[in-house]
C-alpha positions in Angstrom: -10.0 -6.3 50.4 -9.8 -3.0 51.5 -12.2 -0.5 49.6 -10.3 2.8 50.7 -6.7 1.5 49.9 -8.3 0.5 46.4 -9.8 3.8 45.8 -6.5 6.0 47.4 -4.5 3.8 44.6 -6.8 4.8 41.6 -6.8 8.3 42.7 -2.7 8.7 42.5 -2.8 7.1 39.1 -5.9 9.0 37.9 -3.4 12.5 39.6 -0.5 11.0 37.8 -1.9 10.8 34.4 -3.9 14.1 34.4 -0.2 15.9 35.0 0.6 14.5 32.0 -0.6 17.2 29.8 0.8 15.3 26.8 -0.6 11.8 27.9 -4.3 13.3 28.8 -3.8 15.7 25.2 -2.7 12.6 22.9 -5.9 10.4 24.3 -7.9 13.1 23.2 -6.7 14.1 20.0 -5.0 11.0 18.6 -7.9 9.2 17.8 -9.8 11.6 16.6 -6.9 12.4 14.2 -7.1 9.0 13.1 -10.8 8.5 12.8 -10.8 11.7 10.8 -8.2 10.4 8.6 -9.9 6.9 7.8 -13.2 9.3 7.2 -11.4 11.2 4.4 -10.2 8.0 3.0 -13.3 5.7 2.8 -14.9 8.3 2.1 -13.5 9.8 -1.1 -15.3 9.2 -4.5 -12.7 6.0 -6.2 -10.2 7.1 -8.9 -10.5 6.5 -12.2 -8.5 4.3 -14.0 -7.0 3.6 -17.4 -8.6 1.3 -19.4 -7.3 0.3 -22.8 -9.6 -1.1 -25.4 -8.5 -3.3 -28.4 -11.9 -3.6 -30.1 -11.8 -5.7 -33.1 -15.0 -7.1 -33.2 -16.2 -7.2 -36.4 -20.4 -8.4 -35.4 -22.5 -10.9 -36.3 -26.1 -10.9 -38.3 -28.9 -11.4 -36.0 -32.6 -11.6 -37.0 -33.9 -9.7 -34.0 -31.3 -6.6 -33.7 -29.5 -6.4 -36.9 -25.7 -7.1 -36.7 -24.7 -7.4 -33.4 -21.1 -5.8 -32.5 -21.0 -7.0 -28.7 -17.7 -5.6 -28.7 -19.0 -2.0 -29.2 -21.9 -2.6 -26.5 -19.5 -3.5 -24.0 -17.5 -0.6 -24.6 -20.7 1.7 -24.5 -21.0 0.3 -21.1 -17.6 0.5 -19.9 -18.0 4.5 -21.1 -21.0 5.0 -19.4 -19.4 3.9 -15.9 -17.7 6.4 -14.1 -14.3 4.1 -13.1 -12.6 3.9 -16.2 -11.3 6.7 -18.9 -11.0 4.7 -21.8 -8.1 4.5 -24.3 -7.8 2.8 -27.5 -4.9 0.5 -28.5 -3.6 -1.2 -30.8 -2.5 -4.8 -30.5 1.4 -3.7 -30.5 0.9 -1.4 -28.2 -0.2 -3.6 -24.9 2.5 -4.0 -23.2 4.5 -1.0 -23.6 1.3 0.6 -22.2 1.1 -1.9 -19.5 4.5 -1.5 -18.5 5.2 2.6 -18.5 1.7 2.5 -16.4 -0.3 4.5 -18.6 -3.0 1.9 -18.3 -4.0 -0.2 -15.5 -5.1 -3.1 -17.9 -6.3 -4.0 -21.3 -9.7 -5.4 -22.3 -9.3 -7.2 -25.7 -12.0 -7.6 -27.6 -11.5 -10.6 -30.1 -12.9 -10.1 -33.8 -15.2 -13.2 -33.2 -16.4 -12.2 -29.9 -19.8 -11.4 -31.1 -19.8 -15.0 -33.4 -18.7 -16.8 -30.7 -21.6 -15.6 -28.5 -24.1 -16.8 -31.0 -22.3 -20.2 -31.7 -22.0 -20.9 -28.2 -24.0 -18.2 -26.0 -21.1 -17.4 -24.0 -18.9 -13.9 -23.7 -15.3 -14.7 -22.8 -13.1 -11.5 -22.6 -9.5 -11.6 -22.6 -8.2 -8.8 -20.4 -4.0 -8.3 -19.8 -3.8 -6.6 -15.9 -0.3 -4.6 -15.2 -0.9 -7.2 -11.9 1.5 -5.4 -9.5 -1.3 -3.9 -7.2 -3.8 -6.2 -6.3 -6.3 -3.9 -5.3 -6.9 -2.1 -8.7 -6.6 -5.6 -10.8 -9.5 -6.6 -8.9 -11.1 -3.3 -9.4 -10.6 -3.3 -12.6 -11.9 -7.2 -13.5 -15.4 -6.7 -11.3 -16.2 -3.3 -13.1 -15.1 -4.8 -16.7 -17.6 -7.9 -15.7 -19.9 -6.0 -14.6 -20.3 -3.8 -18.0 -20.2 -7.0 -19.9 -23.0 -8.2 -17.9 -24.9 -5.7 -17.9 -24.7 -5.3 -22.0 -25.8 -8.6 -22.6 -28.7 -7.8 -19.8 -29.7 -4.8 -22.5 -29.3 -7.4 -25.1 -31.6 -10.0 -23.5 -34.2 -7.3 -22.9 -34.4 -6.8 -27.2 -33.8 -10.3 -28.5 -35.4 -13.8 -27.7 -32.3 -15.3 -29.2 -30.3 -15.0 -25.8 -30.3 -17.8 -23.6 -31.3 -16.3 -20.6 -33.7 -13.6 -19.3 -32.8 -10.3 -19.0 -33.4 -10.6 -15.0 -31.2 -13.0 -15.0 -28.1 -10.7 -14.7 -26.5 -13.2 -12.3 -26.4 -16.0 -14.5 -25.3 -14.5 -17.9 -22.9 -16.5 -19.8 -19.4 -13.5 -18.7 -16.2 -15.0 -18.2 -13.1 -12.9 -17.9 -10.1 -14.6 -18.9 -6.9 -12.3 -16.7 -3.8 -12.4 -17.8 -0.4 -10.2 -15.7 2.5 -8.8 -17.5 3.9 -8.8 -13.7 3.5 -11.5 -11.1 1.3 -14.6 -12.5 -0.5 -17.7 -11.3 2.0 -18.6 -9.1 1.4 -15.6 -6.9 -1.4 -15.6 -4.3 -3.1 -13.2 -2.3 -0.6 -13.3 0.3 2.3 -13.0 -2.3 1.2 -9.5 -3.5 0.3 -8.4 0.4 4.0 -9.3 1.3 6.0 -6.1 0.5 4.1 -3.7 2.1 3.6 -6.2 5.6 7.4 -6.7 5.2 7.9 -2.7 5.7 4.9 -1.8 7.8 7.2 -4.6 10.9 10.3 -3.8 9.9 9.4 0.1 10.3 7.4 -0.7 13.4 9.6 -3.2 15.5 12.8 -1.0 14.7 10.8 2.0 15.5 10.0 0.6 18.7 13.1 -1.1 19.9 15.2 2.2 19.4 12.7 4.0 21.4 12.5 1.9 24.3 16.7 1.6 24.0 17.2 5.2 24.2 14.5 5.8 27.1 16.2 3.3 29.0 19.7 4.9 28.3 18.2 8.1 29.9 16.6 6.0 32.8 19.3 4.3 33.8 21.6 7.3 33.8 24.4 6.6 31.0 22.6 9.0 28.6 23.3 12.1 31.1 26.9 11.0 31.9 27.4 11.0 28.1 26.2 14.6 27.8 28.7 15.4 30.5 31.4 14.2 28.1 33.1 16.3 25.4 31.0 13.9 22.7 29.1 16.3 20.2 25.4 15.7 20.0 25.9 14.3 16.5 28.8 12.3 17.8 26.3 10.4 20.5 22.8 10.2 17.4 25.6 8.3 15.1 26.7 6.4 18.0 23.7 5.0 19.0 22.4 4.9 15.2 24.9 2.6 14.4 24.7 0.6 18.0 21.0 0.3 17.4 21.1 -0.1 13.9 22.8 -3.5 14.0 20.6 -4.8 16.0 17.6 -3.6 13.7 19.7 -4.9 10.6 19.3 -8.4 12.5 15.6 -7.7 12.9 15.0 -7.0 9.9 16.5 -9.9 8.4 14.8 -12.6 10.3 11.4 -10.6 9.1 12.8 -10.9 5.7 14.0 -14.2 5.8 11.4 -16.2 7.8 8.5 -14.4 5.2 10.2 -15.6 2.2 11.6 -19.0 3.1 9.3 -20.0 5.7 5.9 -18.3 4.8 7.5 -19.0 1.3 6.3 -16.0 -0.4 6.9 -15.8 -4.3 8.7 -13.2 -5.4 10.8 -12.5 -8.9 13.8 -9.9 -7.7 16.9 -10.8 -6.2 16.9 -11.0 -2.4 20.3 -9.2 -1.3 17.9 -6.3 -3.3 15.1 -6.8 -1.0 17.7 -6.8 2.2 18.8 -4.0 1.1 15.6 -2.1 0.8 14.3 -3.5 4.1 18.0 -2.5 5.9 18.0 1.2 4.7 14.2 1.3 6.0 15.7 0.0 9.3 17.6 2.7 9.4 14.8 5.4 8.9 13.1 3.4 11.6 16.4 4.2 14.1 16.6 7.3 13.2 12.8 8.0 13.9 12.9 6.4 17.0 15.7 9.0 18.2 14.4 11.5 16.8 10.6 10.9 18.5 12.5 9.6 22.2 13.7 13.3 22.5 10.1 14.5 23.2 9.4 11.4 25.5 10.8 10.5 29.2 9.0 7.1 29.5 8.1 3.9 27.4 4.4 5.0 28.2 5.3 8.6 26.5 7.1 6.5 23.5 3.6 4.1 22.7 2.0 7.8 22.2 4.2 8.5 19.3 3.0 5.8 17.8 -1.0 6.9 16.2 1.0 9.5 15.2 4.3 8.2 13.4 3.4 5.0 13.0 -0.3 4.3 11.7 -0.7 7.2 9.7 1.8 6.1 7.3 -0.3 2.4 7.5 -2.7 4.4 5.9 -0.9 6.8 3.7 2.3 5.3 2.8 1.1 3.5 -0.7 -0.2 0.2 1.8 -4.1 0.0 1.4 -4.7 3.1 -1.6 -2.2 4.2 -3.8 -1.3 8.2 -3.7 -2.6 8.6 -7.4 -5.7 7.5 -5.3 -5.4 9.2 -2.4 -7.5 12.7 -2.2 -5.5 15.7 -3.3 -4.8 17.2 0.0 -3.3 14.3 1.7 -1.2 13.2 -1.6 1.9 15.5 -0.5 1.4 14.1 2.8 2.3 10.8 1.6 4.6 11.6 -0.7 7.0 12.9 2.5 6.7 9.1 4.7 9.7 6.8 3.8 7.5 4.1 3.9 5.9 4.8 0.6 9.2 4.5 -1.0 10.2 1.5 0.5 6.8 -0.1 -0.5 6.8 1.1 -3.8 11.0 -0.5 -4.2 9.7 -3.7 -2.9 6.6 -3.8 -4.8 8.9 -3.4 -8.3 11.5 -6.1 -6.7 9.2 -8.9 -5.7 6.3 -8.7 -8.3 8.2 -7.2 -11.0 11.5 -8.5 -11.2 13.1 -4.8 -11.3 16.8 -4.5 -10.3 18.8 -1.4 -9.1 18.7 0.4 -11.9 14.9 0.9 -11.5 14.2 1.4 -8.1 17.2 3.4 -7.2 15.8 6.8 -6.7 13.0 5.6 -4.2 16.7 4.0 -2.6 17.8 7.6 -2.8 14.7 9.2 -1.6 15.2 6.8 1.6 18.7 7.7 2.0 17.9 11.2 2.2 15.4 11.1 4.7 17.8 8.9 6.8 20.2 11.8 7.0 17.5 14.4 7.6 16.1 12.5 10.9 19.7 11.9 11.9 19.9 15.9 11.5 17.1 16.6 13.5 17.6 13.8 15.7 20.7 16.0 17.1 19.0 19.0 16.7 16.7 18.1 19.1 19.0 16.4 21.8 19.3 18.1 25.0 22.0 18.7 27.0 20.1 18.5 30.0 18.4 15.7 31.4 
């Protein structure tokens, strides 16, 4: 092995890459973009939610406290925390709440809850979750636990009658009966996941695939022979958008179909609803890549677009925290990323059972930023190459 032709090598690449001011600017900046963005995000204080509260407990006599109204303990404790703003119901009024999303679930507080602790020394809570985003259901149970356990720890602390010592916090008799107005047992973890995995790929792959297709064009020469050619610039983006966008329709469908009949994920909509949500994404995704492989001249140059185009809306686009939860200053940001639309449509189709006539404007909100990237996708397209 020779030491000098090794080192003369790694010097032309090292030359290569530090005259590519965007390669060597993108190494620096992009992650620290990113880092900064996943900062702001762990970092930021957790929204609070909407709890409603059907408290009907109507208390029990005990010797050692008086008449004990568990029901208005928990809800003390429930107040006290700073997750929830309460709001009480009535019992008619649970699921209209639940569905319109003015509350993220119900605790309901039987009117025997407080008898049934003394007859049997064990809480059970019956609380009714909206159930469509996993991540605040599970809030929303673990913080409603908690406050139950922790009034029946205050309880132990005053009254020799409870079973177990007030250290005990652990072991107190809580159970948390859940109940979904969308979704149900049926429906794992990986079921509620499924929307926003099937639009992260489908924007990712297409995203991809039309990059590296158009670079190539331009490699290979066609792209500059077509620029010699009478075709206007919107003539050649709708072209290749619809050349490129069978292929992605394809794509997209074996995505689709291998997740729900051979992952067998559970879902309530109607599938040519969920191709259809998936296709018009695909089409965002082609336009995007056009639009982002007129600022790049090699595959290399189209992987850099991708901390910026592509992750950000992982991490924005209504995938991990909603955009209610999302700090003020970065909301508007997500509110512009077509894959928050296509998450929120598929969330509604496959855990909710929503048709057309509910999701269409996040349908239309898509549409429109399909034509907008195909706009500046010839906009942008030189004549040169």
């Amino acid at each position: 092995m020779n030491i000098r032709r090794v080192s003369a090598l790694a010097q032309r690449v090292m030359r290569q890459i530090l005259r590519d001011v965007r390669t060597v600017t993108l190494l620096i900046v992009a992650p620290m973009l990113l880092l900064s963005l996943g900062a702001v995000l762990f970092r930021s204080d957790p929204p609070r939610l909407s709890l409603g509260i059907v408290n009907e407990d109507a208390g029990v006599p005990l010797p050692s406290v008086g008449t004990l109204v568990l029901g208005d303990r928990i809800v003390r404790r429930l107040a006290d925390s700073d997750a929830f703003d309460l709001v009480s119901l009535q019992p008619e009024e649970i699921d209209a709440r639940l569905r319109d999303g003015t509350v993220e679930g119900v605790l309901i507080l039987a009117a025997d809850l407080s008898a049934t602790f003394q007859r049997e020394r064990q809480v059970t809570l019956d609380l009714r979750l909206e159930g469509s985003n996993p991540t605040r259901s599970t809030t929303v149970t673990a913080r409603v636990t908690e406050a139950a356990m922790k009034a029946l720890a205050g309880l132990a602390a005053t009254s020799p009658d409870l079973p177990v010592a007030a250290g005990d916090a652990a072991e107190l008799p809580v159970a948390v009966e859940t109940s979904y107005l969308y979704a149900g047992d049926e429906f794992d973890g990986l079921d509620f996941v499924a929307p926003v995995y099937i639009a992260f790929l489908a924007l990712f792959f297409v995203f991809l695939l039309t990059c590296v297709s158009f670079i190539r064009e331009r490699s290979q020469g066609t792209f500059e022979r077509l620029l010699a050619t009478p075709a206007t610039r919107l003539e050649i983006v709708l072209g290749y958008m619809v050349g490129l966008g069978l292929f992605a329709l394809l794509q997209v469908a074996v995505i689709l179909l291998f997740t729900v009949w051979v992952i067998q994920i559970s879902y309530l909509g109607h599938l040519g609803l969920l191709f259809l949500i998936v296709a018009l994404l695909a089409v965002v995704g082609v336009n995007l890549g056009i639009l982002a492989s007129a600022f790049a001249r090699t595959e290399f140059q189209v992987v850099q677009f991708i901390p910026l185009l592509i992750i950000p809306q992982a991490l924005l686009g209504d995938v991990f925290w909603a955009i209610e939860d999302l700090p003020a200053h970065l909301q508007p940001l997500a509110r512009i990323m077509p894959i928050t639309y296509a998450n929120r449509a598929l969330r509604a189709v496959m855990l909710k059972g929503w048709g057309l006539a509910e999701i269409w404007h996040d349908l239309a909100v898509l549409a429109g930023i399909a034509v907008l990237l195909l706009a500046l996708g010839a906009l942008t397209m030189r004549r040169e190459v």
